[in-house]
N, C-alpha and C positions, 0 to 999 in steps of 0.2 A: 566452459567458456567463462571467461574473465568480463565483467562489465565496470570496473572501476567503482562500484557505488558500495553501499553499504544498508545490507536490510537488517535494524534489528526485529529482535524475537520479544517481545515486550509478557507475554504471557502462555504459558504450554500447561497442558490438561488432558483427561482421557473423561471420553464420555459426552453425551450431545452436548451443543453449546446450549446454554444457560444465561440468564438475567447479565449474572455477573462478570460473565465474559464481555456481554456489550458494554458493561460498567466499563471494565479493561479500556479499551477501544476507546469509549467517551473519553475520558480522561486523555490518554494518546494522541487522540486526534486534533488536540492541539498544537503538537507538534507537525504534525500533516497526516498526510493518509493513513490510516490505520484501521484496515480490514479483518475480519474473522474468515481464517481460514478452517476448516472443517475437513476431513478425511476420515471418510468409510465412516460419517455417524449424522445422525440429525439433528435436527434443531428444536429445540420445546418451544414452543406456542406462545409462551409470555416475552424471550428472546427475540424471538421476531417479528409482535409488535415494538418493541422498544427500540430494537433497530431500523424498524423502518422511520419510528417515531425520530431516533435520534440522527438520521441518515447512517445508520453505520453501516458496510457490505459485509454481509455472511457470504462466503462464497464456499459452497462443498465440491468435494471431491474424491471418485472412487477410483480414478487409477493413478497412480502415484506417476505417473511422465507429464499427466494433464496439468497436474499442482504445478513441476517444475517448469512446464512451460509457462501457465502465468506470470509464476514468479521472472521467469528469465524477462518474459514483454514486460512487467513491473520495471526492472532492472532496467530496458532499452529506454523506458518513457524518462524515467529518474536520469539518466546519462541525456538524452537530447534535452533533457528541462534544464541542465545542468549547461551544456552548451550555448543555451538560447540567451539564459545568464550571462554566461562569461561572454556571450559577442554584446549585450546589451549595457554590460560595466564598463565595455574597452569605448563604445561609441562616448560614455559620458566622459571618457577621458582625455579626450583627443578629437583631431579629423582621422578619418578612414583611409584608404591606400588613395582612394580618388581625390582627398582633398576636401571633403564635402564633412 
């Protein structure tokens, strides 16, 4: 399925997630959301104080359809936010079909 949007991959590893993966993310997350995803492995103990400390989401996964359906609802929310946008630019530009 096609969603129009675009996710990038900002950093890829083997092995639980660590300090510096939520480092990754911190930084990122300035650009907007930027989650740890995790498949088939854990997370060290210092990582997720620091994520919870820095808001960042670990989110694991052990069967590979689970991951891509996030990702796809990731994708749906990114397209309606994207929509709510472009009807919220068009109001500043103009009146509406009504007039108003």
């Amino acid at each position: 399925e096609e969603f129009g949007v675009r996710l990038v991959i900002v950093h890829g590893g083997l092995g639980p997630v660590i300090p510096k993966d939520v480092v990754h993310a911190e930084v990122e997350k300035q650009y907007g959301y930027c989650p740890i995803y995790s498949f088939q492995v854990g997370s060290a103990p210092p990582a997720v104080s620091q994520a919870e400390a820095e808001q960042v989401d670990i989110r694991r996964f052990d069967v590979f359809t689970d991951l891509v359906g996030d990702l796809a609802d990731r994708c749906e929310r990114m397209q309606e936010k994207a929509r709510v946008d472009s009807y919220k630019e068009s109001l500043k530009q103009g009146p509406t079909r009504s007039g108003l």
